[in-house]
C-alpha positions in Angstrom: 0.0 0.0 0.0 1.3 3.6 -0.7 1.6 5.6 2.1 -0.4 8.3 2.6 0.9 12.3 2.1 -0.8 15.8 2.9 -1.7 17.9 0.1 -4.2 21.2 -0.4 -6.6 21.0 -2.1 -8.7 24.0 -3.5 -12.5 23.7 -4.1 -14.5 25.8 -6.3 -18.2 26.9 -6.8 -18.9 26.2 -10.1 -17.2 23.7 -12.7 -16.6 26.4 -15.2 -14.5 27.7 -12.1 -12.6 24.7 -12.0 -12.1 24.2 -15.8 -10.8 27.9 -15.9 -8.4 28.2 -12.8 -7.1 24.5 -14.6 -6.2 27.1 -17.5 -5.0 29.4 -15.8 -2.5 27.3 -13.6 -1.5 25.1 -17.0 -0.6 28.3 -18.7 1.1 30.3 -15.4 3.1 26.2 -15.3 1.6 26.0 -11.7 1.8 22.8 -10.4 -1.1 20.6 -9.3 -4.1 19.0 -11.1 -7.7 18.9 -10.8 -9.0 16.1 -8.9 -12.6 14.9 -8.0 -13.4 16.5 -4.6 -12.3 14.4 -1.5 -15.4 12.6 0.2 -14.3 14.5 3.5 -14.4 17.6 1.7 -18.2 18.7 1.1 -18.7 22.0 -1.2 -19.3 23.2 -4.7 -18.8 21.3 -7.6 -16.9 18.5 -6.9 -14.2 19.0 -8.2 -10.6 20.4 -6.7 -7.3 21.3 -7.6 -4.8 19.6 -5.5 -0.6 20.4 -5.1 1.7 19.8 -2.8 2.3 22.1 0.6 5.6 23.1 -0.4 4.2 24.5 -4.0 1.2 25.8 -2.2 3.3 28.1 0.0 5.2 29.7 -3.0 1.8 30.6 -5.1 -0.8 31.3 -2.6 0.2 35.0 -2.4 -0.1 34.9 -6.1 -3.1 33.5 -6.4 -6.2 35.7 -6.3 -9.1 34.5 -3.1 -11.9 35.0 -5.2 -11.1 32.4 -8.0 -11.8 29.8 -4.9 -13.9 28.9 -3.0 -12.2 26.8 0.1 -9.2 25.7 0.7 -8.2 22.6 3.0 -5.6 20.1 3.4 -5.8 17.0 3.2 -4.2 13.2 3.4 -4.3 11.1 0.4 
């Protein structure tokens, strides 16, 4: 079994929120990918973009609030 590591995970209201912040970070090279949203997660669309900590700490000043709607971190 793989063992288990923390990541964030960003959720969003709306897909065409999802499908436009997965633009965005594609084109900016930010790192992550859009996942379905984690069963102990429970808003918006259901889907999520998840990176790692360490990246999350060098974009989130970059990134604006508004194009998301939670962030949390979780173990997968």
């Amino acid at each position: 079994m793989r063992a288990k590591r923390p990541y964030i995970v960003l959720s969003f209201r709306a897909t065409v929120d999802a499908m436009a912040w997965e633009k965005h970070c594609l084109a900016e090279h930010i790192p992550g990918r859009l996942i379905p949203l984690p069963r102990e997660l429970s808003a918006g669309c259901g889907l999520a973009w998840r990176m790692l900590p360490e990246d999350w700490q060098c974009w989130r000043e970059r990134f604006d609030p508004a194009a998301y709607d939670a962030v949390a971190q979780v173990e997968q």
